[in-house]
N, C-alpha and C positions, 0 to 999 in steps of 0.2 A: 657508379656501382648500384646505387637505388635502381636504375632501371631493370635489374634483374631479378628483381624479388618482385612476386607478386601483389597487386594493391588490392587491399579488403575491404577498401572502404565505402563499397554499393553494400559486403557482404554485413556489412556492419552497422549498415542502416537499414538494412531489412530486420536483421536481429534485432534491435531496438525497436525496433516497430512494430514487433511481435509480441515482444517484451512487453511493453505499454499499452496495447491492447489486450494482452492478459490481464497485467494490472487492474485495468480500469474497467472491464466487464463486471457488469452486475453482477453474474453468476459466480465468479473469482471472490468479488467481497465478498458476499453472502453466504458462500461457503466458510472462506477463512475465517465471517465471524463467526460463526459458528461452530468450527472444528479447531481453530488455531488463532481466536483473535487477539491475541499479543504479539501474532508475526506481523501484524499492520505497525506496531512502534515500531519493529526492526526494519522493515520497509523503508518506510517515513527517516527512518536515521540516513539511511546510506544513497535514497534517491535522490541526485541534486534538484535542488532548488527550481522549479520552473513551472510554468502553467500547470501543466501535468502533473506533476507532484500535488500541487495544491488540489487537483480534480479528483485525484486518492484520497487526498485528506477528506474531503467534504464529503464524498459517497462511502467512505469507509465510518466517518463518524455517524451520518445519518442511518447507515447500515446499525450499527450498534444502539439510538435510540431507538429505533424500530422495535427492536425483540426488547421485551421487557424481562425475560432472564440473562439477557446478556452482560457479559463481563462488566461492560460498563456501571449499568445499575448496580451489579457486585460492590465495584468499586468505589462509588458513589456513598452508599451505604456504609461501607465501611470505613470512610474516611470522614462521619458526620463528625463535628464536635470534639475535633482535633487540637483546637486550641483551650478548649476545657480539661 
């Protein structure tokens, strides 16, 4: 009966592929950190584990030390002296 239904799975590695080169375009992070960068955690949560993921993590952090208004430093800052 499987042979009757149609298979997606070339259509489904194109998506993917589309997908992750979005991601991982310079322009995609530099945007998001700048307009949305706490959708990089939510990213980071839900992308399994894999090269790629890991190559988001690192241009998405490096993206946030960059700008020195960015969330990051925000965050930084506000979390000096925590345990005082």
């Amino acid at each position: 009966m499987r042979h009757l239904f149609p298979d997606y799975k070339k259509s489904e590695e194109v998506a993917a592929t589309i997908i992750r080169n979005i991601l991982l375009s310079e322009q995609f992070i530099s945007q998001m950190v700048g307009r949305r960068p706490y959708l990089g955690i939510s990213i980071m949560e839900v992308w399994t584990r894999d090269g790629n993921r890991n190559e988001f993590i690192q241009s998405y952090l490096w993206k946030l030390m960059e700008e020195p208004s960015s969330v990051f430093y925000t965050e930084l800052r506000n979390n000096q002296n925590m345990r005082s």
